[in-house]
C-alpha positions as CSV (number, residue, x, y, z in Angstrom):
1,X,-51.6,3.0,-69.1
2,X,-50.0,-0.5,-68.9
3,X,-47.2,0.9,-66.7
4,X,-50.1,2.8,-64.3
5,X,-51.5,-1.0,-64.1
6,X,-48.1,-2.2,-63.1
7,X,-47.6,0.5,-60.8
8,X,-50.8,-0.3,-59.0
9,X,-50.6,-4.3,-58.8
10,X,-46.8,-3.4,-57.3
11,X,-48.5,-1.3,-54.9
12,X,-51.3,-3.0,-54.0
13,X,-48.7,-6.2,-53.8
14,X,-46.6,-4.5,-51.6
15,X,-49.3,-3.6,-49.0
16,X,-50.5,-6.6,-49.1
17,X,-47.4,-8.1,-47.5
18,X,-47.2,-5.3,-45.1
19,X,-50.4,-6.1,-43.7
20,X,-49.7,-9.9,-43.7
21,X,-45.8,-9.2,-42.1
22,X,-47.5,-6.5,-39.2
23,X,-50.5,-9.0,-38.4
24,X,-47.5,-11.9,-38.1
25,X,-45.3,-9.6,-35.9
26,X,-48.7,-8.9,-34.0
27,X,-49.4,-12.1,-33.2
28,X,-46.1,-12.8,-32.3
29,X,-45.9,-9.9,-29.9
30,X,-49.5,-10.6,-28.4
31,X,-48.2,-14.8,-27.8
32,X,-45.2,-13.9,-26.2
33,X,-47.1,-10.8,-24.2
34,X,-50.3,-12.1,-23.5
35,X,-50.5,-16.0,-23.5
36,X,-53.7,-16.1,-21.9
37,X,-55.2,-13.7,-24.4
38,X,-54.2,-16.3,-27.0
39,X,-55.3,-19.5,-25.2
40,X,-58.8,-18.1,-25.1
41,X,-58.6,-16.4,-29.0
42,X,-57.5,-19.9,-29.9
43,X,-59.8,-22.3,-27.6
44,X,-62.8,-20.2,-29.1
45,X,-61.6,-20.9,-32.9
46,X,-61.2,-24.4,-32.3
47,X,-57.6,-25.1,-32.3
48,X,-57.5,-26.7,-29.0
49,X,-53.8,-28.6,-29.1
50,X,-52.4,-24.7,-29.4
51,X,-54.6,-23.6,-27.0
52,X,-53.1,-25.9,-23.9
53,X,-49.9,-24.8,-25.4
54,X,-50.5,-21.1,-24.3
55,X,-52.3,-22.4,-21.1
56,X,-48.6,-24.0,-20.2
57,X,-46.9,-20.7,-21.4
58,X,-49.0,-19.0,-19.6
59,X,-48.3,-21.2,-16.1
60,X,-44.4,-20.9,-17.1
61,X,-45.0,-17.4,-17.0
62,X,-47.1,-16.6,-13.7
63,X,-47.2,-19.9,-11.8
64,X,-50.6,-20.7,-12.4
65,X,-51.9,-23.8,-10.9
66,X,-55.2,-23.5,-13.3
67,X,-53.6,-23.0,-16.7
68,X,-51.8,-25.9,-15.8
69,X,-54.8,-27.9,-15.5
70,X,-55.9,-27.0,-18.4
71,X,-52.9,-27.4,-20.2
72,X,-52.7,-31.2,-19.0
73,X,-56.3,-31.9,-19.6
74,X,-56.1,-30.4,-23.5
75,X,-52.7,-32.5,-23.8
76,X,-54.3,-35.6,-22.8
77,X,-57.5,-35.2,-24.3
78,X,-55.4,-34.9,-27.6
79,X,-53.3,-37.8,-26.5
80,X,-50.3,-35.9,-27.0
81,X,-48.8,-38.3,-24.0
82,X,-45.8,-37.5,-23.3
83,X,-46.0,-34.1,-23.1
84,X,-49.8,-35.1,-20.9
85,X,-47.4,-37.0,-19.0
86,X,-45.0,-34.4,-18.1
87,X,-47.4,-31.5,-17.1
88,X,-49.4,-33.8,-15.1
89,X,-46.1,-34.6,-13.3
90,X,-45.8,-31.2,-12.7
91,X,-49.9,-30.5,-11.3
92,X,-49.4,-33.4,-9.0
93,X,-46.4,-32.1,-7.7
94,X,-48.0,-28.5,-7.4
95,X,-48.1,-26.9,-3.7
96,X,-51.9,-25.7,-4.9
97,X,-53.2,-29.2,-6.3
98,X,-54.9,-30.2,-3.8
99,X,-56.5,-26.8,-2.9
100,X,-57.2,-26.6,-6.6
101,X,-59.1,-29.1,-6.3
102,X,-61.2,-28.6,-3.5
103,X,-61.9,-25.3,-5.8
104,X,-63.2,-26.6,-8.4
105,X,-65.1,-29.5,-6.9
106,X,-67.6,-26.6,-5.1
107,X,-68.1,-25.6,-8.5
108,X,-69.2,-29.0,-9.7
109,X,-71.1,-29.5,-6.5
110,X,-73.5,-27.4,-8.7
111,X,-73.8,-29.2,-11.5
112,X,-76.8,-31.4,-12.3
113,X,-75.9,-35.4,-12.4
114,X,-72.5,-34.8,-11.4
115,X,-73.1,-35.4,-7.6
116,X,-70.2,-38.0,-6.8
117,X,-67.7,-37.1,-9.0
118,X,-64.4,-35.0,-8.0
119,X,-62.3,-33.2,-10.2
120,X,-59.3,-34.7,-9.1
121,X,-61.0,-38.1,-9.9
122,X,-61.2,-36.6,-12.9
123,X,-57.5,-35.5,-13.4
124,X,-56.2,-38.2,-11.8
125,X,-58.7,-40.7,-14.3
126,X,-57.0,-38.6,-17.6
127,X,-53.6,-39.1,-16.1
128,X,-54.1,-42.9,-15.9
129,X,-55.5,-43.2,-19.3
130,X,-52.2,-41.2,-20.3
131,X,-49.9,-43.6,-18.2
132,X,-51.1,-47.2,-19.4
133,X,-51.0,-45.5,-23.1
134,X,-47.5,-45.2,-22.2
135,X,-47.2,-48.3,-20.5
136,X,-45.1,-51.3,-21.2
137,X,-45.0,-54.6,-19.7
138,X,-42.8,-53.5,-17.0
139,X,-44.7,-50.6,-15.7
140,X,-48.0,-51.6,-15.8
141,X,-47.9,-52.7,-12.1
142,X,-47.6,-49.1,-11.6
143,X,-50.4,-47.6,-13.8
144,X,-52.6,-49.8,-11.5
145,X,-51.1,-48.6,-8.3
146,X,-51.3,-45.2,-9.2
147,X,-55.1,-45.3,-10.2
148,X,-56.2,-47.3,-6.9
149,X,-54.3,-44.8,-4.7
150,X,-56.2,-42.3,-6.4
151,X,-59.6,-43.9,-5.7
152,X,-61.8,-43.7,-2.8
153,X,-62.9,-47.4,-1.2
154,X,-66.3,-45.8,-1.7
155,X,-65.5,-46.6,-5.5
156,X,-66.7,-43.1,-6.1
157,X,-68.2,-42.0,-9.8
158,X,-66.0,-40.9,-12.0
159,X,-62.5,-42.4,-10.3
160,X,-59.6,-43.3,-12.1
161,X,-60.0,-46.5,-12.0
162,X,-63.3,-46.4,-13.9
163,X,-61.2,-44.5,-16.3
164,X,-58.2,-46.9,-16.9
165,X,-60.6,-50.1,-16.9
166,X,-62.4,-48.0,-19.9
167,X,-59.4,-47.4,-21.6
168,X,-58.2,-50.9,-21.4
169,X,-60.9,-52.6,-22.4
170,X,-61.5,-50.1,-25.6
171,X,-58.2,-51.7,-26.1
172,X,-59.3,-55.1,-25.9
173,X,-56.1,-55.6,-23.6
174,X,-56.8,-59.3,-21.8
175,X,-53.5,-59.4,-20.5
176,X,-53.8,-55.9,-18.6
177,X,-57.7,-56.1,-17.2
178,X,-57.0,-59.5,-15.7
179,X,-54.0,-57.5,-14.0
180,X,-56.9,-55.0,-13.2
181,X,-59.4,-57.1,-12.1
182,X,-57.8,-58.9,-9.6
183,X,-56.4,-55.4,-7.9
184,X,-59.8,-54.6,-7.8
185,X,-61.3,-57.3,-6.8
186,X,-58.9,-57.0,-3.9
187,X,-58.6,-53.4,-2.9
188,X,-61.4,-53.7,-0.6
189,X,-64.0,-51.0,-2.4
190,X,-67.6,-50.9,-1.3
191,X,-69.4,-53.0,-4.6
192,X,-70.9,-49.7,-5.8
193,X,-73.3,-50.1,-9.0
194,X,-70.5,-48.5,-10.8
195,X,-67.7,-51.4,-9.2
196,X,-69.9,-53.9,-10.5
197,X,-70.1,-52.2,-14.5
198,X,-66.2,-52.2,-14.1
199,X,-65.7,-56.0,-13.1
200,X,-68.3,-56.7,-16.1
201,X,-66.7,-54.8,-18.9
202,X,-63.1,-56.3,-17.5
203,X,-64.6,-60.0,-17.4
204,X,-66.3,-59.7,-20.8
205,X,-62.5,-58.3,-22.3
206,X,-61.0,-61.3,-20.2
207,X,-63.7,-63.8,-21.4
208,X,-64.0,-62.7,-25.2
């Protein structure tokens, strides 16, 4: 009887690992096959950081401009920077970026209380939040540069500059926003209601 029990456990054991060794080989098989199946399968179970990992697997493996997006955007919203940093390199340098963009911003177009903004202004805002996180002294200069060539002298909602003056001031950086400020100040933007929020939350930082 005992050895029947033994026998049993063994075998039940033993299936048991079979199961758990096929479903490992499966998944294996379906990440390298089907990246994209993946990236969904793990965006709906909440595992984000994996899921812009098959997003860039998937882009490495067909050239798609969107999975690249998406791969930046999950990278940065993780702040996961320097890898951020690297596949935005890569989106801005895209052929499609720009068409991209004009793509999605007809689909936003649509979208209630989002009149003004721009999905590149968008993109371009994460990038800069990526780039001053990176930052030091000696390239700050060119975290600035990069979000005021990205924004519109309409000072549009939204723009990346919006976006890095947020950043810095949640950092409470005084050094940086009076850097920011005066670019600002002197980049010639229409004084939009959201131009005039920025030089506030930069002169409160500055003035603390």
């Amino acid at each position: 009887m005992r050895i029947t029990k033994k026998i049993v456990l063994k075998t039940i054991v033993l299936t048991l690992c079979v199961v758990f060794i096929l479903a490992v080989s499966a998944f294996g098989i379906v990440s390298l096959l089907a990246p994209q199946t993946m990236m969904d399968f793990t965006a709906s179970i909440g595992l984000d950081s994996i899921s812009g990992d098959y997003a860039y697997q998937e882009y490495e493996r067909t050239g798609d401009v969107a999975c690249l997006a998406r791969s930046f955007i999950v990278s940065a919203d993780m702040k996961n920077d320097r890898t951020a940093e690297d596949r935005f390199t890569r989106l801005y340098e895209h052929e499609e970026f720009s068409e991209f963009c004009a793509e999605q911003d007809s689909a936003i177009s649509k979208e209630e209380g989002l009149s003004g903004y721009t999905y590149r202004g968008y993109v371009c805002g994460l990038a800069a939040r990526v780039k001053y996180r990176l930052a030091s002294a000696d390239t700050e200069e060119k975290v600035i540069d990069f979000a005021v060539s990205e924004t519109g002298k309409s000072f549009p909602q939204g723009n990346p500059l919006v976006a890095l003056t947020v950043e810095a001031a949640k950092a409470q950086d005084t050094e940086f926003c009076g850097l920011l400020i005066t670019r600002i100040r002197g980049g010639g933007f229409e004084e939009s209601a959201d131009y005039k929020n920025m030089i506030k939350i930069l002169e409160d930082v500055i003035h603390a």
